[in-house]
C-alpha positions in Angstrom: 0.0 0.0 0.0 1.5 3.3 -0.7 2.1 6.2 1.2 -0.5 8.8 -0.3 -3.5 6.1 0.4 -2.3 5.4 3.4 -2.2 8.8 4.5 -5.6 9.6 2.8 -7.6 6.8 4.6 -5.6 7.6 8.0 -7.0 10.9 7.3 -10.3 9.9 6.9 -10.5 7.7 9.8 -8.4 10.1 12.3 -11.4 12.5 11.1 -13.8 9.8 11.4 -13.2 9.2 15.3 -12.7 13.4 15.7 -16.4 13.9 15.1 -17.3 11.5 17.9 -16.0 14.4 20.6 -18.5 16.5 19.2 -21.8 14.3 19.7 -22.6 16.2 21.9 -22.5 19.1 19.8 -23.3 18.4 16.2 -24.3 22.0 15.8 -21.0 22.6 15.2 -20.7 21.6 12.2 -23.6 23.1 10.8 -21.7 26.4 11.8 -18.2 25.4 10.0 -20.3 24.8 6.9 -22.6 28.4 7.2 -19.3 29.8 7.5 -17.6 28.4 4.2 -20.5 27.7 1.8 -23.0 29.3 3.5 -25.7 26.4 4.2 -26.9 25.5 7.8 -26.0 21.6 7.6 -24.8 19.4 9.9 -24.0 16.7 7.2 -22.6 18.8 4.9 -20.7 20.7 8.1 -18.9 16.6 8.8 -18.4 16.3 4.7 -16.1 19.9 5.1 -14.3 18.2 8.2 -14.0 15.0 6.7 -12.0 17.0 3.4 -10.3 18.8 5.7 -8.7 15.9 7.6 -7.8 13.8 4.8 -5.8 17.3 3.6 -4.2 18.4 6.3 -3.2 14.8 7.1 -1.7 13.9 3.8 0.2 17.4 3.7 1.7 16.2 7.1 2.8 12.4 6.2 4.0 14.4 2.9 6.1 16.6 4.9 7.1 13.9 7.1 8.1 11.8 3.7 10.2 14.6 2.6 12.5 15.1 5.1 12.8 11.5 5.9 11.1 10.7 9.3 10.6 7.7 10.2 9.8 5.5 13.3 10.8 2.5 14.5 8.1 1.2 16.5 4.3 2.2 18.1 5.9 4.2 21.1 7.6 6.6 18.9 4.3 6.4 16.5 2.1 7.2 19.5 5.1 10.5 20.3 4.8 11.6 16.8 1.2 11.3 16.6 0.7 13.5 20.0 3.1 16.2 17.9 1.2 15.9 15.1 -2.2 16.5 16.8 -0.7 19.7 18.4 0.5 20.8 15.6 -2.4 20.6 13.6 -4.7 22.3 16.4 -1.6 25.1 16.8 -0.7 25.9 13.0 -4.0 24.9 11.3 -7.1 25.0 13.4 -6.3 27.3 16.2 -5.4 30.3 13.3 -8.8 29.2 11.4 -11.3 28.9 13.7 -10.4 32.1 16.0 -9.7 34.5 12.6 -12.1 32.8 10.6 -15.4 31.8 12.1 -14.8 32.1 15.8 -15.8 29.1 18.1 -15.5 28.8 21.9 -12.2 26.8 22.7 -12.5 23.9 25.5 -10.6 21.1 26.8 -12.7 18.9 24.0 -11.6 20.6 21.3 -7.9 20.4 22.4 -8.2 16.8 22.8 -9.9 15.9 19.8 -7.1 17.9 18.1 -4.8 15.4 20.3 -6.3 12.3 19.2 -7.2 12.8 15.6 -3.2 13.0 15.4 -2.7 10.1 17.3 -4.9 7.6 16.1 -4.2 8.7 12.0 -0.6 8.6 12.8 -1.5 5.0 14.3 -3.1 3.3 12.1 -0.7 5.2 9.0 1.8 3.6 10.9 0.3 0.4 11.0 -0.7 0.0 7.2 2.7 1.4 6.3 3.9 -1.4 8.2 1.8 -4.5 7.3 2.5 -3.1 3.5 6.5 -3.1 4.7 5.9 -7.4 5.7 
C-alpha cells in the first residue's frame, strides 16, 4: 500500500473518530459549513471536516516523507502522533477557527485535536507497516 492512500484513509479515519467528541455538539458543524458555503447543515458541516482531515493529514505524512522521518516502533508512532495532533490544532485549526469563524475553545476541542493525530498517525503507521511485511 502506498504512502499517499495510506495517508488519505488515516486521514479519513483520524477525522472519522474526531467527530465523535463532538456528539454532543453536532451543531458545530452546521456552523463550519454556514461559515464556508453558506448552508446550515450538519451533514454537509462533517463532509467539510471529513476534506479537511484527509488534507491536512496527507500534507503532514508528505512533509514527514520529505524530510525523511521515520519511526521504529508504536511508542515513537504514538510521540509523533501526539506532535502531530498539536501541531495541527496550533498551526492549522487554532489560526482558522479564532480569525475565521470564531468558536469557543474547550478542553474537547484540544483533545480531539490530540487524538485525531494520534490515532491517523497510528493506524498510518500500521498500514505502512503491514505493506512493509
Amino acid at each position: 500500500m502506498n504512502s499517499l492512500f495510506s495517508s488519505i484513509l488515516a486521514g479519513f479515519l483520524a477525522g472519522l473518530f474526531d467527530i465523535f467528541f463532538y456528539i454532543g455538539n453536532v451543531k458545530i458543524f452546521s456552523y463550519i459549513s454556514y461559515h464556508i458555503l453558506g448552508i446550515n447543515s450538519i451533514i454537509l458541516g462533517i463532509i467539510l471536516h471529513l476534506i479537511a482531515s484527509i488534507v491536512i493529514f496527507a500534507i503532514i505524512i508528505t512533509i514527514l516523507n520529505i524530510v525523511k522521518i521515520e519511526v521504529g516502533s508504536a511508542i515513537s508512532a504514538l510521540i509523533l502522533g501526539i506532535m502531530i495532533g498539536s501541531s495541527v490544532l496550533a498551526l492549522f485549526s487554532l489560526p482558522i477557527h479564532l480569525l475565521v469563524f470564531p468558536i469557543s475553545l474547550d478542553i474537547t476541542y484540544v483533545l480531539s485535536h490530540v487524538f485525531y493525530g494520534i490515532l491517523g498517525y497510528l493506524i498510518y503507521y500500521s498500514l505502512i507497516k503491514n505493506s512493509k511485511n
